[in-house]
C-alpha positions as CSV (number, residue, x, y, z in Angstrom):
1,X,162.1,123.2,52.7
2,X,164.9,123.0,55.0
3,X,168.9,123.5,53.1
4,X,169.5,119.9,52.2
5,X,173.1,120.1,54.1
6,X,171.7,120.9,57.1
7,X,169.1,117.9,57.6
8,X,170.6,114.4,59.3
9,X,169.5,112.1,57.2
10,X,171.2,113.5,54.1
11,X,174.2,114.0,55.8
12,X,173.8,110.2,57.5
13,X,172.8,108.7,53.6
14,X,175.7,111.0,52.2
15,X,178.2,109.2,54.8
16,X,176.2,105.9,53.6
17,X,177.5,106.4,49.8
18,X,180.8,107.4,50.7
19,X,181.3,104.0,53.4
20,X,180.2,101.9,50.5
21,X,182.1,103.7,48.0
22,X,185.3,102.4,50.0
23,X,183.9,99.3,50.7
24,X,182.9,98.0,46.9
25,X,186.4,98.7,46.1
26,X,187.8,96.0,48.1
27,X,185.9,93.4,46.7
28,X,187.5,90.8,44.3
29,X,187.9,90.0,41.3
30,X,185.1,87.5,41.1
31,X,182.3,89.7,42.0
32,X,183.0,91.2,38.5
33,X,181.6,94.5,39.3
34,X,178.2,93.2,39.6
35,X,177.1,93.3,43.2
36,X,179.3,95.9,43.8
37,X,178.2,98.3,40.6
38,X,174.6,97.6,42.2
39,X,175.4,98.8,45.3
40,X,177.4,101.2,44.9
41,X,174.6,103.4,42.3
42,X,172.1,102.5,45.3
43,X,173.6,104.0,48.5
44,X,175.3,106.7,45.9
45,X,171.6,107.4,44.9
46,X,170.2,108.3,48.2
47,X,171.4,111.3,49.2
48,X,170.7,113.3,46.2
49,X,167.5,112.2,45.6
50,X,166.8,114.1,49.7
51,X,168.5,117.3,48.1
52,X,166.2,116.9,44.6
53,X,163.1,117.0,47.0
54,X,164.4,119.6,48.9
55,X,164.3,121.7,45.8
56,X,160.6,120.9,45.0
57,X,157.7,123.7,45.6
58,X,155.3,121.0,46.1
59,X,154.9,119.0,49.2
60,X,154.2,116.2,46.8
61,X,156.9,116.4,44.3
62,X,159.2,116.4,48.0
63,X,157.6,113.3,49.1
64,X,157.8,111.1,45.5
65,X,161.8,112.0,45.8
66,X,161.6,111.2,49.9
67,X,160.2,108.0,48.7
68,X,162.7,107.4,45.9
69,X,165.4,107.9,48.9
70,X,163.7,105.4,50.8
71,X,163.3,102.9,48.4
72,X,167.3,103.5,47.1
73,X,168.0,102.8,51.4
74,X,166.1,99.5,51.3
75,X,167.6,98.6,48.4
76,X,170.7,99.4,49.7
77,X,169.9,97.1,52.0
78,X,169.2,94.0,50.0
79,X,172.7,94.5,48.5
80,X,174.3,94.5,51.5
81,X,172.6,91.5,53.2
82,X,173.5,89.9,50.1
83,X,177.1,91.1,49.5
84,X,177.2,89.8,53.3
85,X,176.1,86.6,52.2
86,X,178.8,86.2,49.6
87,X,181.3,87.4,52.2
88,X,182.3,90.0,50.3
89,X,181.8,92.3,53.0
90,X,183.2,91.4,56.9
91,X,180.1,90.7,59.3
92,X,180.6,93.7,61.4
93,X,181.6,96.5,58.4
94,X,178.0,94.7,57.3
95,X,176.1,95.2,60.1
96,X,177.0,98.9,60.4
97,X,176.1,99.8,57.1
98,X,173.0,97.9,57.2
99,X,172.2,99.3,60.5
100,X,172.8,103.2,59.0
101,X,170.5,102.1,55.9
102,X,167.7,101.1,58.1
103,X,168.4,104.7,60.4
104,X,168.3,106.2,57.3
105,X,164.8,104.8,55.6
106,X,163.0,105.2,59.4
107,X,164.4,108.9,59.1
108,X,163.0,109.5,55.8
109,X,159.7,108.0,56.7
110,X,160.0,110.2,60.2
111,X,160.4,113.2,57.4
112,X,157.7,112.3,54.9
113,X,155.0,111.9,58.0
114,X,155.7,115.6,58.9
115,X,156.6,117.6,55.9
116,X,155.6,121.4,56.2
């Protein structure tokens, strides 16, 4: 398969990871590192799982670690609806990473439908 740096949805799921990264370190004191240790080891989880399958020989073995990507994106997205619902995160910042997470998981599935 393709060099893992070169497709868009790594890169777009590695600028995921890094956005959230940032953002979980703003929250306060109360969440305890709960919600944001969650989300944080999902969207950090995404891209690398995209470079582990573009390192398989099978077009299998790529698609179980496309799937594992996806599923780390949507549950990505759970966090975030919920860290939105706790207002740990500002509506908009919240909105833009859930909107990236969902470009992200229909990219993947885009991916998985037309592997080589």
């Amino acid at each position: 398969m393709h060099d893992f740096r070169r497709l868009r949805v790594w890169q777009l799921a590695r600028e995921l990871g890094v956005a959230v990264d940032g953002a979980v370190r703003r929250f306060p004191r109360r969440d305890r590192g709960v919600v944001s240790g969650q989300l944080r080891r999902a969207a950090l989880s995404i891209h690398p799982n995209i470079a582990e399958g573009c390192g398989k020989c099978s077009r299998r073995e790529t698609a179980r670690f496309l799937q594992i990507a996806s599923a780390s994106a949507k549950e990505t997205e759970s966090h975030l609806v919920v860290a939105g619902d706790l207002q740990l995160l500002s509506p908009e910042l919240c909105d833009r990473l859930i909107d990236k997470s969902r470009t992200i998981q229909r990219m993947l599935e885009s991916l998985m439908r037309n592997l080589p």
